[in-house]
N, C-alpha and C positions, 0 to 999 in steps of 0.2 A: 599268358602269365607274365608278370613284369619280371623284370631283367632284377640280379644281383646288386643291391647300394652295398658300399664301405658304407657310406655314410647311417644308414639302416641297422646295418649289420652293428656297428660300434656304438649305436644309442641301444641296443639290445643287450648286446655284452655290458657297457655302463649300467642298464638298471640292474641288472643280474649282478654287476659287483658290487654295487651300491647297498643293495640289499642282503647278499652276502656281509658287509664290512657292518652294518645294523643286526643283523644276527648273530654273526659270531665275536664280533666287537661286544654288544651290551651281554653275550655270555661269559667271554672273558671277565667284563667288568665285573658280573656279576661274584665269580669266583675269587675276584682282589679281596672285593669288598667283603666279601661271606669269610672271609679267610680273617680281615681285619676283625670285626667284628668278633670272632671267636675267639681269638687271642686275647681279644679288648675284655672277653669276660661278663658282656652286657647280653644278658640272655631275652631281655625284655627288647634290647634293639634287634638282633639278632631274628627273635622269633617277629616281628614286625617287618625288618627287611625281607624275610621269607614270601609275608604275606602281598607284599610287594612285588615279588618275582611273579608271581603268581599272578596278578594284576599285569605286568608287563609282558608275562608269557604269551597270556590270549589275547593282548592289545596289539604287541608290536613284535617278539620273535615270533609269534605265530606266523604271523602275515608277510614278515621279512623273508621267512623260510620259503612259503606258498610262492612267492615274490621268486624268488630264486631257482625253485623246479619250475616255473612257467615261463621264464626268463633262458632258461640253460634250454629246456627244451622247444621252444622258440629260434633260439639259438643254432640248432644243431637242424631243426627244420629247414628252417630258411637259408643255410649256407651251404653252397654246392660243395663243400670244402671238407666237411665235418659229416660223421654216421654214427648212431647206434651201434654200429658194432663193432666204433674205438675203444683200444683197453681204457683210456684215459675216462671216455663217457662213460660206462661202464661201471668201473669204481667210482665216480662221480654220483652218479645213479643209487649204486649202492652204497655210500656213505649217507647218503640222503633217506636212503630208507630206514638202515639201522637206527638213526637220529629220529626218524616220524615215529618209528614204533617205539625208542625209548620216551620220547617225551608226549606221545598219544596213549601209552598202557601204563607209562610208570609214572612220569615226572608229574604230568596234569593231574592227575587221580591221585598220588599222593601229597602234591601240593593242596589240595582241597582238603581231603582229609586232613594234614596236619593246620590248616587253616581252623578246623571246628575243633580239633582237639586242645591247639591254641585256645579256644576260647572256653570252653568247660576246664580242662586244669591247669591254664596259665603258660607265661613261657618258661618254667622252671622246673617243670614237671618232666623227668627221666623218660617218660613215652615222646614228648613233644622234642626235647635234647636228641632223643636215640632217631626219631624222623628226618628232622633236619640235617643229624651228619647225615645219613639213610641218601636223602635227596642231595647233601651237596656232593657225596662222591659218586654217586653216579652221575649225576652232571659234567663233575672231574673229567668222566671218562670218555659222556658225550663230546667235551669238549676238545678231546683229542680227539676223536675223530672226525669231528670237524677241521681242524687243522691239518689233518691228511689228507682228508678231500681238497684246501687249499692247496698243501705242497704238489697232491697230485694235479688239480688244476696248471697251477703254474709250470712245472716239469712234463706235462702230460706222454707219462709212457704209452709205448707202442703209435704214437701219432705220425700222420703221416706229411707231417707239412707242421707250418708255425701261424699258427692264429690266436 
Protein backbone atom coordinates (compact mmCIF):
# COMPACT_ATOMS: atom_id res chain seq x y z
CA UNK A 1 0.00 0.00 0.00
CA UNK A 2 1.53 3.41 -0.63
CA UNK A 3 2.45 5.68 2.05
CA UNK A 4 0.13 8.85 3.31
CA UNK A 5 0.82 12.50 0.63
CA UNK A 6 -0.06 15.99 2.35
CA UNK A 7 0.14 16.50 -0.96
CA UNK A 8 -2.88 13.83 -2.12
CA UNK A 9 -4.52 14.25 0.86
CA UNK A 10 -5.09 18.45 0.17
CA UNK A 11 -5.88 18.09 -3.73
CA UNK A 12 -8.79 15.65 -2.07
CA UNK A 13 -9.87 18.03 0.42
CA UNK A 14 -9.69 21.10 -2.45
CA UNK A 15 -12.20 19.16 -4.79
CA UNK A 16 -14.31 18.50 -1.92
CA UNK A 17 -14.36 22.30 -1.14
CA UNK A 18 -14.43 23.31 -4.39
CA UNK A 19 -17.50 21.47 -4.97
CA UNK A 20 -18.91 22.12 -1.76
CA UNK A 21 -18.46 26.36 -2.50
CA UNK A 22 -20.46 25.26 -6.21
CA UNK A 23 -23.21 23.72 -4.31
CA UNK A 24 -23.98 25.60 -1.57
CA UNK A 25 -22.61 28.95 -3.23
CA UNK A 26 -25.31 28.67 -6.53
CA UNK A 27 -27.94 27.79 -3.59
CA UNK A 28 -27.32 30.69 -1.72
CA UNK A 29 -27.54 32.56 -4.90
CA UNK A 30 -30.23 30.97 -5.91
CA UNK A 31 -32.31 32.15 -2.65
CA UNK A 32 -30.83 36.14 -3.30
CA UNK A 33 -32.17 36.02 -6.43
CA UNK A 34 -35.54 34.11 -5.78
CA UNK A 35 -35.93 36.58 -2.92
CA UNK A 36 -35.30 39.70 -5.54
CA UNK A 37 -37.48 38.48 -7.91
CA UNK A 38 -40.61 38.24 -5.53
CA UNK A 39 -40.33 41.55 -4.23
CA UNK A 40 -39.58 42.68 -7.82
CA UNK A 41 -43.39 41.33 -8.40
CA UNK A 42 -42.47 39.79 -11.83
CA UNK A 43 -44.12 36.47 -11.76
CA UNK A 44 -43.40 35.72 -15.38
CA UNK A 45 -39.45 36.09 -14.40
CA UNK A 46 -39.90 34.55 -11.23
CA UNK A 47 -41.69 31.36 -12.64
CA UNK A 48 -38.90 31.26 -15.41
CA UNK A 49 -36.10 31.60 -12.86
CA UNK A 50 -37.62 28.49 -11.14
CA UNK A 51 -37.62 26.68 -14.35
CA UNK A 52 -34.00 27.41 -14.36
CA UNK A 53 -33.14 25.91 -10.97
CA UNK A 54 -34.46 23.16 -12.11
CA UNK A 55 -32.11 23.06 -15.16
CA UNK A 56 -29.24 23.93 -12.84
CA UNK A 57 -30.28 21.50 -10.11
CA UNK A 58 -29.64 18.24 -12.30
CA UNK A 59 -26.77 19.82 -14.34
CA UNK A 60 -24.44 21.27 -11.61
CA UNK A 61 -25.87 21.14 -7.71
CA UNK A 62 -26.45 17.72 -8.46
CA UNK A 63 -23.11 16.74 -9.43
CA UNK A 64 -21.35 19.39 -7.04
CA UNK A 65 -23.19 17.55 -4.13
CA UNK A 66 -22.19 13.70 -5.67
CA UNK A 67 -18.71 15.66 -5.91
CA UNK A 68 -18.66 16.40 -2.31
CA UNK A 69 -19.93 12.81 -0.58
CA UNK A 70 -17.14 11.09 -2.90
CA UNK A 71 -14.69 13.62 -2.09
CA UNK A 72 -15.32 13.75 1.92
CA UNK A 73 -15.49 10.09 1.92
CA UNK A 74 -12.29 9.68 -0.02
CA UNK A 75 -11.10 11.94 2.32
CA UNK A 76 -11.69 10.22 5.58
CA UNK A 77 -10.52 6.79 3.70
CA UNK A 78 -7.46 7.76 2.75
CA UNK A 79 -6.25 9.76 5.92
CA UNK A 80 -4.72 7.84 8.75
CA UNK A 81 -5.97 10.79 10.82
CA UNK A 82 -9.67 10.83 10.22
CA UNK A 83 -12.81 7.77 10.92
CA UNK A 84 -16.20 7.20 10.48
CA UNK A 85 -16.91 7.35 13.89
CA UNK A 86 -16.04 11.21 14.30
CA UNK A 87 -18.90 13.31 15.75
CA UNK A 88 -17.82 15.84 13.14
CA UNK A 89 -18.00 13.11 10.06
CA UNK A 90 -20.93 11.90 11.45
CA UNK A 91 -23.18 15.13 11.20
CA UNK A 92 -21.34 15.76 8.13
CA UNK A 93 -22.85 12.54 6.86
CA UNK A 94 -25.92 13.30 8.08
CA UNK A 95 -26.42 16.64 6.86
CA UNK A 96 -25.69 15.20 3.57
CA UNK A 97 -28.44 12.99 3.78
CA UNK A 98 -31.15 15.12 5.01
CA UNK A 99 -30.28 17.40 1.84
CA UNK A 100 -30.15 14.12 -0.72
CA UNK A 101 -33.51 13.21 0.56
CA UNK A 102 -34.96 16.72 0.69
CA UNK A 103 -33.93 17.66 -2.81
CA UNK A 104 -34.19 13.70 -4.27
CA UNK A 105 -38.23 13.33 -2.87
CA UNK A 106 -39.21 16.87 -2.73
CA UNK A 107 -37.29 19.63 -4.53
CA UNK A 108 -36.58 17.55 -8.03
CA UNK A 109 -40.24 16.22 -8.25
CA UNK A 110 -41.80 19.36 -7.41
CA UNK A 111 -39.64 21.39 -9.46
CA UNK A 112 -40.97 19.33 -12.46
CA UNK A 113 -44.23 19.47 -11.48
CA UNK A 114 -44.32 23.09 -11.18
CA UNK A 115 -42.47 23.28 -14.34
CA UNK A 116 -45.77 21.55 -16.46
CA UNK A 117 -48.01 23.36 -14.34
CA UNK A 118 -46.09 26.56 -15.32
CA UNK A 119 -46.89 25.66 -18.66
CA UNK A 120 -50.76 24.69 -18.86
CA UNK A 121 -51.79 27.85 -16.45
CA UNK A 122 -49.08 30.46 -16.74
CA UNK A 123 -46.79 32.00 -14.16
CA UNK A 124 -49.79 33.77 -12.50
CA UNK A 125 -51.76 31.10 -11.70
CA UNK A 126 -52.37 30.86 -7.52
CA UNK A 127 -51.32 26.87 -7.93
CA UNK A 128 -47.98 27.88 -9.73
CA UNK A 129 -47.44 31.28 -7.01
CA UNK A 130 -48.43 28.62 -3.91
CA UNK A 131 -45.47 25.92 -5.68
CA UNK A 132 -42.86 28.15 -5.86
CA UNK A 133 -43.03 29.81 -2.31
CA UNK A 134 -43.72 25.72 -1.49
CA UNK A 135 -40.07 25.05 -3.15
CA UNK A 136 -38.48 28.20 -2.20
CA UNK A 137 -38.85 27.79 1.52
CA UNK A 138 -37.94 24.55 1.86
CA UNK A 139 -34.94 25.21 0.07
CA UNK A 140 -34.67 28.10 2.84
CA UNK A 141 -34.31 25.41 5.10
CA UNK A 142 -32.19 23.17 3.03
CA UNK A 143 -29.97 25.80 2.93
CA UNK A 144 -29.43 26.11 6.48
CA UNK A 145 -28.50 22.98 6.84
CA UNK A 146 -26.12 23.11 4.61
CA UNK A 147 -24.44 25.84 6.26
CA UNK A 148 -24.27 23.77 9.43
CA UNK A 149 -22.64 21.08 7.98
CA UNK A 150 -20.00 23.97 6.86
CA UNK A 151 -19.94 25.56 10.50
CA UNK A 152 -19.65 21.84 11.59
CA UNK A 153 -16.89 21.16 9.00
CA UNK A 154 -14.76 23.99 9.92
CA UNK A 155 -15.20 23.64 13.92
CA UNK A 156 -15.52 19.87 13.72
CA UNK A 157 -16.79 18.81 17.18
CA UNK A 158 -15.53 15.81 19.07
CA UNK A 159 -12.28 15.82 16.59
CA UNK A 160 -9.50 14.55 17.59
CA UNK A 161 -6.66 16.38 16.01
CA UNK A 162 -6.86 19.57 13.39
CA UNK A 163 -7.13 18.57 9.60
Amino acid sequence: MLGFSLGVYHTIKFLHVLAAVVWVGGGIFVQIYATKLRHDEDQTKLADFARNVEFFGTRVFAPASGLVLLMGITMVIYSPFISFSETWILIGLGGFVITFITGTFFLGPAAGRLSKLFETEGPSSPAVQAGMKRIFAISRIDQVVLVLVILDMVFKPGSKGVV
